[in-house]
C-alpha positions as CSV (number, residue, x, y, z in Angstrom):
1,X,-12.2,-0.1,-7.4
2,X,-13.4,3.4,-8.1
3,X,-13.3,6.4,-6.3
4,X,-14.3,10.4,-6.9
5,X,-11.4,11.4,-4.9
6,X,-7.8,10.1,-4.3
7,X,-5.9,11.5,-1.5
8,X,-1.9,10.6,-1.5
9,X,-0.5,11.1,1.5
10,X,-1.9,10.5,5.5
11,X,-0.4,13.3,6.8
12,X,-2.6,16.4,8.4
13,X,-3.1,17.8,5.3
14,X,-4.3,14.7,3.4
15,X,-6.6,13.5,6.2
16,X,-8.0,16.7,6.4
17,X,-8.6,17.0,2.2
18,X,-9.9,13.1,3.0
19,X,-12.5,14.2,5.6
20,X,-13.2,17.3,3.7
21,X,-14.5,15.5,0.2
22,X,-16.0,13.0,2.0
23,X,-18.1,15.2,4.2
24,X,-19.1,16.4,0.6
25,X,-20.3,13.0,-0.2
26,X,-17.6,12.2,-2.2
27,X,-16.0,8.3,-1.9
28,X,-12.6,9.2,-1.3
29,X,-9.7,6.6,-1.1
30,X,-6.4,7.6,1.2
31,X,-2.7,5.9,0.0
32,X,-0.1,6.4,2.7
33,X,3.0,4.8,2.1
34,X,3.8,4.0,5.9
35,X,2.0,1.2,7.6
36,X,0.0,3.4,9.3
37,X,-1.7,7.1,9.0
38,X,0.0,9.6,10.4
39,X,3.3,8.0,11.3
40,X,4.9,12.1,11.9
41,X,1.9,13.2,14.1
42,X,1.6,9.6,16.2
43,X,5.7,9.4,17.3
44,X,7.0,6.8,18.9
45,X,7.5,4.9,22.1
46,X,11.1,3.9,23.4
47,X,10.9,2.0,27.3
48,X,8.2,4.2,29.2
49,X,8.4,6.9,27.5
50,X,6.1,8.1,24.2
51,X,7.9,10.8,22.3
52,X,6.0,13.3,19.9
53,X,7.1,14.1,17.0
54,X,5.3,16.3,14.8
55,X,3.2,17.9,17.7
56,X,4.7,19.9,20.3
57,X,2.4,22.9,20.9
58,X,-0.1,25.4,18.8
59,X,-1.6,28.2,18.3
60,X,-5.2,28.7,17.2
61,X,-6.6,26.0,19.4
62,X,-8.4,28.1,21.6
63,X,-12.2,27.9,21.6
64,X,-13.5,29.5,18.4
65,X,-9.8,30.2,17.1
66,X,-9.4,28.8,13.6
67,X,-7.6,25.8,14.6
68,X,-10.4,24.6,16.7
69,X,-12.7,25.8,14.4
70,X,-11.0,23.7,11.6
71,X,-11.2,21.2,13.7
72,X,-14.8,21.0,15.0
73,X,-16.0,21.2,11.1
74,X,-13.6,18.1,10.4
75,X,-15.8,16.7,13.2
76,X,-13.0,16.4,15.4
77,X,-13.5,17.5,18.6
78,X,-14.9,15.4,21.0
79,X,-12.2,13.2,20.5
80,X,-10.0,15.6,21.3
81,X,-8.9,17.9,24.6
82,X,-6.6,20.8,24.3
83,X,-4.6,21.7,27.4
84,X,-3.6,25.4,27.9
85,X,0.1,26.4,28.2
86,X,2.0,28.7,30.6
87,X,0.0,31.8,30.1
88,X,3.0,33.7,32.2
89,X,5.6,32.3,29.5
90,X,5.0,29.3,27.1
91,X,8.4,29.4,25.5
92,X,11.1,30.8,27.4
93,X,14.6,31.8,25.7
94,X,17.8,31.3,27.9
95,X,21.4,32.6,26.9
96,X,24.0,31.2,28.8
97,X,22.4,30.0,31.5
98,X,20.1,32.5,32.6
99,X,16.3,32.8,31.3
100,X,16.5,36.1,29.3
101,X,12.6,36.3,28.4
102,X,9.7,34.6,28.6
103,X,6.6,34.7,25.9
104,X,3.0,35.5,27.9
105,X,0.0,34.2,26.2
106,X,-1.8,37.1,24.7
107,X,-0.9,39.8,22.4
108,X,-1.2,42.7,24.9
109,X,0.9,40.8,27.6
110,X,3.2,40.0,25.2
111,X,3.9,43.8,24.3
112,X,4.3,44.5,27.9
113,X,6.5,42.2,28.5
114,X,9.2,43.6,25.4
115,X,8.5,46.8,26.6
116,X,9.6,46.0,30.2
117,X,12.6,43.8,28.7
118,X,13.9,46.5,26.0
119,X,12.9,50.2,27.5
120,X,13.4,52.7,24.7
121,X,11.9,50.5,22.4
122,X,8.4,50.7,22.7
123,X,7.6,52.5,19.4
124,X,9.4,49.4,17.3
125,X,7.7,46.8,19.6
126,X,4.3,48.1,18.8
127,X,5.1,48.6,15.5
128,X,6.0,44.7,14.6
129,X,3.4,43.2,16.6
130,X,0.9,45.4,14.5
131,X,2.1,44.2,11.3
132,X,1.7,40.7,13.0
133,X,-2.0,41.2,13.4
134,X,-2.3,43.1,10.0
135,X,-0.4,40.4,8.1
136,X,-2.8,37.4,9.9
137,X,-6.0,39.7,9.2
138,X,-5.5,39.5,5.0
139,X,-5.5,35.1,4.8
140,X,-9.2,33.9,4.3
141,X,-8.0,31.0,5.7
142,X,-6.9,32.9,9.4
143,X,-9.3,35.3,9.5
144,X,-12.8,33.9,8.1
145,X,-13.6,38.0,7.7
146,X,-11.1,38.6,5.2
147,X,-12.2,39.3,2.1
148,X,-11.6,36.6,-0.7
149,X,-11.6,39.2,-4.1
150,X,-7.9,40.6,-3.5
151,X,-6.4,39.3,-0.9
152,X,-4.5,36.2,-2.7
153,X,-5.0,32.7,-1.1
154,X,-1.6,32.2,-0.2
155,X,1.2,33.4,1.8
156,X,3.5,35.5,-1.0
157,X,7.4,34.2,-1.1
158,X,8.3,37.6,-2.4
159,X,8.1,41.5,-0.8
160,X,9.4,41.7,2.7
161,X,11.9,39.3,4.9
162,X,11.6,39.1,8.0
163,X,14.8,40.2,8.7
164,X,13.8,43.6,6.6
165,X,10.5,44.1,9.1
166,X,13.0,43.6,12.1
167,X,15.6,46.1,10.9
168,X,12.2,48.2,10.2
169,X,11.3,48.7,13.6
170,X,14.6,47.8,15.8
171,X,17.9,48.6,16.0
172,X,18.6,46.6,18.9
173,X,20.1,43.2,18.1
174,X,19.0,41.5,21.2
175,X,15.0,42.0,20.2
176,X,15.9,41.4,16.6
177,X,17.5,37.5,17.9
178,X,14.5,37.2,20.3
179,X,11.6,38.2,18.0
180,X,13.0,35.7,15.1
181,X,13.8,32.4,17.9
182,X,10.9,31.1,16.3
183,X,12.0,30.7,12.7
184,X,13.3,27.2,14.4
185,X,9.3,26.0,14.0
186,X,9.9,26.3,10.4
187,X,13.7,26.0,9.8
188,X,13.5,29.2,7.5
189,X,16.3,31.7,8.4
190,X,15.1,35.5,8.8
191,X,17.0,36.9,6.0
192,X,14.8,34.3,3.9
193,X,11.6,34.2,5.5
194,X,8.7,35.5,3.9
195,X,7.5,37.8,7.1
196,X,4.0,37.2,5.5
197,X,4.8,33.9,7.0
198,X,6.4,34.4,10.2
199,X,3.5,35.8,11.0
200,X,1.4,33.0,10.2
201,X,3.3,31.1,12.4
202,X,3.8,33.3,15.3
203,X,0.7,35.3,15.2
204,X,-1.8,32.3,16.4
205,X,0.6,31.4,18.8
206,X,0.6,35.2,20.5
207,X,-2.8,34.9,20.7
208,X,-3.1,31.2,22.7
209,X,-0.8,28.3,23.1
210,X,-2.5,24.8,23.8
211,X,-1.1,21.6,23.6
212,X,-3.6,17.8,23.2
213,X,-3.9,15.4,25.8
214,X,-2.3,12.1,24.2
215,X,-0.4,14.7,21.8
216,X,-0.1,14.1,18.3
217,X,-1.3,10.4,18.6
218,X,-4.4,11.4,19.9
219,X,-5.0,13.5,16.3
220,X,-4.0,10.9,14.7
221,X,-6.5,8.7,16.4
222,X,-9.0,11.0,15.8
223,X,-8.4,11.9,12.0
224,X,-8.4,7.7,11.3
225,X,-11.7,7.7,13.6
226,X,-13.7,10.4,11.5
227,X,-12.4,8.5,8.1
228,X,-13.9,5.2,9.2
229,X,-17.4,7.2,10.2
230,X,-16.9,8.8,6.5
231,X,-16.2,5.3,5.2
232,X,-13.1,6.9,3.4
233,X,-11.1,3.5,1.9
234,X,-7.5,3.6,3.5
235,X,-4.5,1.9,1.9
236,X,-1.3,1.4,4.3
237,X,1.9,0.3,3.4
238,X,2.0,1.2,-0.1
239,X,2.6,4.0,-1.9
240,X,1.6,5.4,-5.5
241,X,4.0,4.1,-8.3
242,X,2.5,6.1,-10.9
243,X,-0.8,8.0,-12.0
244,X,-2.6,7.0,-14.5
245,X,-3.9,8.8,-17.5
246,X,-6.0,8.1,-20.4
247,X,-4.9,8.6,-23.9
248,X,-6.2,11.9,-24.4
249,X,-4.5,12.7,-21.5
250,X,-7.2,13.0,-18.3
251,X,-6.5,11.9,-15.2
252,X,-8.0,8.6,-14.6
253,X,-6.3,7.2,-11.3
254,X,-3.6,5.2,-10.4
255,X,-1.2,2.2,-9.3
256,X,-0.3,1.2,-6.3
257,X,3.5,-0.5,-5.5
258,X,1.6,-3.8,-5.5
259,X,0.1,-3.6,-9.0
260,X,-3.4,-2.6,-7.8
261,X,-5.4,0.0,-9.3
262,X,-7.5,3.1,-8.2
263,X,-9.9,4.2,-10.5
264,X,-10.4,8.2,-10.0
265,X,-11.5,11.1,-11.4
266,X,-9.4,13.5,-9.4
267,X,-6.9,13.3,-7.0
268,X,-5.1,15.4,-3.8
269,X,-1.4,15.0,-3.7
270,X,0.1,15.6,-0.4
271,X,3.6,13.8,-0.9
272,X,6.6,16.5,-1.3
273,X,6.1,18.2,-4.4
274,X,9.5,17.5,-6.0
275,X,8.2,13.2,-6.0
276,X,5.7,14.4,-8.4
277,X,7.5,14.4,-11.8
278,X,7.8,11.1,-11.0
279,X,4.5,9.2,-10.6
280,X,3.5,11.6,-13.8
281,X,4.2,10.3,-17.7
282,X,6.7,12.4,-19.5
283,X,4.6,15.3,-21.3
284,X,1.9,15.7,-18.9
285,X,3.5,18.8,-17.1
286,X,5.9,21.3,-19.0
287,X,9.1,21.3,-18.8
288,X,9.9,24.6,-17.1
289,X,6.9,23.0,-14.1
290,X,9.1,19.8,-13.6
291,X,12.6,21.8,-13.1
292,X,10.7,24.0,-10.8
293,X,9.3,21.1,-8.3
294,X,13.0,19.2,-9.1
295,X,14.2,22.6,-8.0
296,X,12.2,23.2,-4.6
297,X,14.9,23.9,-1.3
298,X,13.7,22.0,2.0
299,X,13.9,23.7,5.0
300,X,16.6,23.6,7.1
301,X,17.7,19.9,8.3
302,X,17.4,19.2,12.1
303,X,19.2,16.7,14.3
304,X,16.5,16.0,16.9
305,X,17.4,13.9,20.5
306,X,15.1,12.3,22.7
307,X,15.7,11.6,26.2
308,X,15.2,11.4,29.7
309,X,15.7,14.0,32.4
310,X,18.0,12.4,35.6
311,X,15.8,14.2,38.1
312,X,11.7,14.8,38.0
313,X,10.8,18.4,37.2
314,X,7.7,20.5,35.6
315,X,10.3,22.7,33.9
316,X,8.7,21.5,30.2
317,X,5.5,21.3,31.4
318,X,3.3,23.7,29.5
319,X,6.4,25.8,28.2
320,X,9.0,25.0,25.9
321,X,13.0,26.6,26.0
322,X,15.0,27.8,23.8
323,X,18.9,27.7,24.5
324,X,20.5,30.7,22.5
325,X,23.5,29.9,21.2
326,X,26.9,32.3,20.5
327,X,26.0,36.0,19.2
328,X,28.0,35.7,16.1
329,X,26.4,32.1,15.3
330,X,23.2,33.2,14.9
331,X,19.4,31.6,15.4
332,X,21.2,28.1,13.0
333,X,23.2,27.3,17.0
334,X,19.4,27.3,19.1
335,X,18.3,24.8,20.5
336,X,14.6,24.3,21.1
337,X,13.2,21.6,24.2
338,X,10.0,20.6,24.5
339,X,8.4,18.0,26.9
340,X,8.1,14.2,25.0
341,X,4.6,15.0,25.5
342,X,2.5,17.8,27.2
343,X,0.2,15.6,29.1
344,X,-1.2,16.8,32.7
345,X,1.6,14.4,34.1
346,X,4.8,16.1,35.5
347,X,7.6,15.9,31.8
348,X,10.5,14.1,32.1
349,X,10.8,12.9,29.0
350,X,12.3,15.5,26.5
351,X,12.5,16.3,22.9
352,X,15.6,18.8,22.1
353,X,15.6,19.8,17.9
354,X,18.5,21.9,16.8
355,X,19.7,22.8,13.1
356,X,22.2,20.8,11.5
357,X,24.8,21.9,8.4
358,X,23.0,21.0,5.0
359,X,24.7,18.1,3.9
360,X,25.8,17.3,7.1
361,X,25.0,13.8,6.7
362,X,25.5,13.1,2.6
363,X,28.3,11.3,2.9
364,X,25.9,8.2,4.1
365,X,23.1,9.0,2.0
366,X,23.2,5.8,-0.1
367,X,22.8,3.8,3.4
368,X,20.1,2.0,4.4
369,X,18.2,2.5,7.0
370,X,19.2,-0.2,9.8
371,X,22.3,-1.4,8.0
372,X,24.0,2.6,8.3
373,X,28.3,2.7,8.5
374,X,30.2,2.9,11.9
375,X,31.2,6.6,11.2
376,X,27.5,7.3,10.9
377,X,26.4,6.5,14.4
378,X,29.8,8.0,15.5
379,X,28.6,11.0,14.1
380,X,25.3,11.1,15.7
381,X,26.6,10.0,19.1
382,X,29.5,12.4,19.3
383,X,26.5,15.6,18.1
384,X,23.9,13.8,20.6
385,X,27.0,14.5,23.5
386,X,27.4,18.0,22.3
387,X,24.0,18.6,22.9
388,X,23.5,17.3,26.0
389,X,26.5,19.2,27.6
390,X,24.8,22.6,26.4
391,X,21.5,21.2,27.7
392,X,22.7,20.4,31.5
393,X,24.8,23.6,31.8
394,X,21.9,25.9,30.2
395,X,18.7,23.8,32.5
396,X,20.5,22.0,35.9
397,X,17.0,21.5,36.5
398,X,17.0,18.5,34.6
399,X,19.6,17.0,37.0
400,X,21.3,15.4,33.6
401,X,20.0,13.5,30.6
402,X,20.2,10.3,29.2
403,X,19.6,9.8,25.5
404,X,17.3,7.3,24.3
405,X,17.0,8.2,20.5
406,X,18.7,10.6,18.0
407,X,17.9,11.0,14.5
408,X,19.0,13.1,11.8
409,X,18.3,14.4,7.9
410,X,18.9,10.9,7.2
411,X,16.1,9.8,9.6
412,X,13.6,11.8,8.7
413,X,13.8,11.0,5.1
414,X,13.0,7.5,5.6
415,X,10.6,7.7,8.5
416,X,8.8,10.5,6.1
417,X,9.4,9.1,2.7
418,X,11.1,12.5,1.7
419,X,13.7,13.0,-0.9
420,X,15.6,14.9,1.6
421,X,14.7,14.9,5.4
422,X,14.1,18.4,5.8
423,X,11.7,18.6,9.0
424,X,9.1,21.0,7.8
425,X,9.5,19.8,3.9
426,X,9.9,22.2,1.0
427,X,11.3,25.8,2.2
428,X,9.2,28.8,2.1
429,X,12.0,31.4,1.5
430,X,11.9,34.5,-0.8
431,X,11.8,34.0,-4.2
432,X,11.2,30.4,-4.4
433,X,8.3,29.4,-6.5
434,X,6.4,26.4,-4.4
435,X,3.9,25.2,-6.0
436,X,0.0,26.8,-5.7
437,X,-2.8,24.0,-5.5
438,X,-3.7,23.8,-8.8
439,X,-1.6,22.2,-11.8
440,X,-1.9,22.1,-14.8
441,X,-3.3,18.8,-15.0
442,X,-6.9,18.8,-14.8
443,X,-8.3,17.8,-11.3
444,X,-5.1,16.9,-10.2
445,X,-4.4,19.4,-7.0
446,X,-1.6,19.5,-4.3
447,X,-1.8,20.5,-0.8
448,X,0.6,20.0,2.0
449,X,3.6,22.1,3.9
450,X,5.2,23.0,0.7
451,X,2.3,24.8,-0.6
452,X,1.2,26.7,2.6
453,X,2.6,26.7,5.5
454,X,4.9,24.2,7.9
455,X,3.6,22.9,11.3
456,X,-0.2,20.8,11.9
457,X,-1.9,24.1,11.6
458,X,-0.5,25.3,8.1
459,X,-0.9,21.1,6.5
460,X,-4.6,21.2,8.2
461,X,-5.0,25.3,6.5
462,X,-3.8,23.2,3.2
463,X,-6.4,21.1,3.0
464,X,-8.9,24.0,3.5
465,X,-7.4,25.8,1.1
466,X,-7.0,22.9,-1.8
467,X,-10.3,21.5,-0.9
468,X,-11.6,25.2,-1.5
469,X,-10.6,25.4,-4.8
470,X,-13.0,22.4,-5.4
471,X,-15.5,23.2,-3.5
472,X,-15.9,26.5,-3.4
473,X,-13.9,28.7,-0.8
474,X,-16.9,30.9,-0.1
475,X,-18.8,27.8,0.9
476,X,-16.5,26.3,2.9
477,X,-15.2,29.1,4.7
478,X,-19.2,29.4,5.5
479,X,-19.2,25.8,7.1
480,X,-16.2,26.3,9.1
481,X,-17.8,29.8,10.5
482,X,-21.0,27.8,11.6
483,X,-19.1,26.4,14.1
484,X,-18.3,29.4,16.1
């Protein structure tokens, strides 16, 4: 079998590079090592309840915001229905108890409603959200106006931190903690974070918040539809063992776990960057370009908890909380809730992620998944209790919750098929070199959250962006504007 094209990975990222070089007329062949596509975006189902866990919430999905318009030129669309959030707070922080602020939907609102929480700090307030827009207004890829010649076609790991644009324009700690709660949707700490790509993050979301009927599932569903229209070939339940190359060295496709082989002239790799080296002959890259993807951080690992609330309530539908933790324990003791899924039906199922320690789990991480030691699910059942006490007392609302699932580091890595469980995959942090799109290896590109951005809208902004190198990024930042 031979293909143009061949996309490792079924993540948002891949399926988008799929749809995008088959829309080109390509005949493109996707390898997902799971049994099915999109195992992070679809969740899972425990009793009655379907939890989501790689799409909670986003920004940009308003009509003719990028997101949708990435969408509608994936041919998306109308197999998809966004649901507005909150637009008086869509994620609300509470400190001990009490609801200290809530987010409004829009970017004005929003700088109201600091300047009515902090008075005396209107000047820094103003100031940060304008370096928000600014630094959202430079990406081709977020603004379609931006200028390519100049403006770089990435989000830089070097120049300012977030925590060096907070200290720029606020002295007062309290704003500092709230303006930063969302480093948790990247699990980047502020003194790390690029600010560049906080505002990436945050930015879309100040604008509009929507969650998708059916939640990440439904995407899923989707994506997998628009491949089969495409006729895009889709291996499950296999991964790559190893690419192949001729003898002069060009890429010429590659074997699968089961022996089979994929004939390609070029190929999208969407797996974590630091699995790579691996699936490459020794020689192909240089030595200093295998330490460096060897070398990548992940973001910070979570422990996530899904349950049940004791008593019905809408508190989670449309909004999300945040429970602040200790002053002196910074953003690393927050925990963020979110409903299982943001469906018109009234939430009671409930998704709570919070940090844990790196390493926190190494001592078990030569288990195997299904077969893991007694202290091991002591461990996760003794942190799952901890987090529900600081859930009931922060949100009574709930009336108590019972845990269904936990999982941890540990979890995520086999679910995911990650060397290390970190939730949004490689760290972007200051001064760490991820990897741009291109290698060195002729048509052999990468795309995914380690070389944009974390979360469905930076792996979907990936694929744009690899695919653009391809194609053209003139070109296809044309098709996606045609669809305003």
């Amino acid at each position: 079998m031979s293909y143009d094209w061949l996309v490792i990975g079924g993540g948002a990222s891949g399926l988008t590079a799929a749809v995008i070089l088959a829309q080109e007329g390509y005949r493109v062949a996707l390898v997902e090592k799971s049994p099915c596509l999109a195992p992070l975006l679809r969740g899972f189902r425990r009793g009655d309840f379907h939890f989501d866990t790689g799409f909670h919430y986003s920004g940009g999905l308003g009509r003719g915001e990028i997101l949708d318009l990435f969408f509608r030129s994936l041919g998306l669309s109308e197999r998809l229905r966004a649901t507005p959030f909150d637009l008086s707070g869509f994620d609300r922080v509470r400190a001990g108890g009490e609801e200290e602020f809530a987010f409004p939907v829009g970017m004005q609102r929003l700088e109201e409603a600091l300047c009515r929480a902090f008075p005396g700090q209107e000047r820094g307030i103003a100031g940060y959200l304008a370096e928000v827009r600014r630094a959202c207004t430079v990406h081709p890829y977020l603004d379609l106006e931006a200028p390519l010649e100049g403006s770089g076609t990435l989000f830089g790991l070097d120049g300012t931190s977030l925590r060096e644009m907070l200290l720029r324009w606020t002295d007062e700690p309290r704003l500092q903690r709230l303006l930063a709660v969302h480093t948790l949707l990247y699990g980047v700490p502020p003194a790390e974070a690029p600010f560049a790509l906080h505002a990436s993050v945050v930015g879309p979301y100040y604008q509009s918040v929507h969650g998708l009927i059916g939640g990440g599932a439904a995407l899923a569903e989707a994506f997998a539809a628009r491949l089969a229209e495409l006729g895009v070939d889709v291996f499950l339940g296999q991964g790559v063992r190893e690419l192949l190359f001729t003898p002069a060295g060009t890429l010429r496709g590659a074997r699968l776990e089961d022996g089979t082989e994929l004939g390609s002239r070029g190929c999208v790799a969407t797996l974590h960057p630091a699995l790579l080296p691996g699936l490459v002959p020794e020689g192909v890259f240089r030595p200093v370009y295998r330490r460096r993807l060897l070398a990548l951080e992940d973001s910070l690992p979570a422990f996530t908890l899904y349950g049940v609330c004791r008593k019905s309530n809408d508190l989670l539908h449309g909004r999300n909380i945040f429970l602040l933790g200790a002053d002196d324990k910074g953003l690393e003791d927050t925990i963020y809730l979110t409903a299982a899924d943001n469906g018109p039906a009234r939430a009671s199922g409930l998704v709570a992620i919070a940090s844990e320690a790196p390493g926190g789990t190494d001592r078990w991480k030569d288990s195997v998944r299904g077969r893991r030691p007694a202290g091991y699910e002591a461990y996760k059942a003794e942190r799952a209790a901890s987090l529900v006490r600081r859930i009931e007392e922060a949100c009574p609302e709930f009336g108590g919750v019972e845990v269904l699932a936990t999982a941890t580091a540990l979890t995520m890595r086999d679910y995911l098929h990650t060397p290390y469980g970190g939730l949004y995959g490689v760290r972007h942090r200051i001064g760490q070199f991820n990897p741009q799109p291109r290698t060195r290896v002729a048509h052999l590109l990468l795309a995914g959250q380690g070389v944009v951005a974390p979360g469905v809208l930076g792996a979907v902004l990936s694929g744009f962006l690899t695919c653009g190198e391809l194609i053209g990024h003139e070109r296809l930042r044309e098709r996606v504007k045609a669809c305003r």
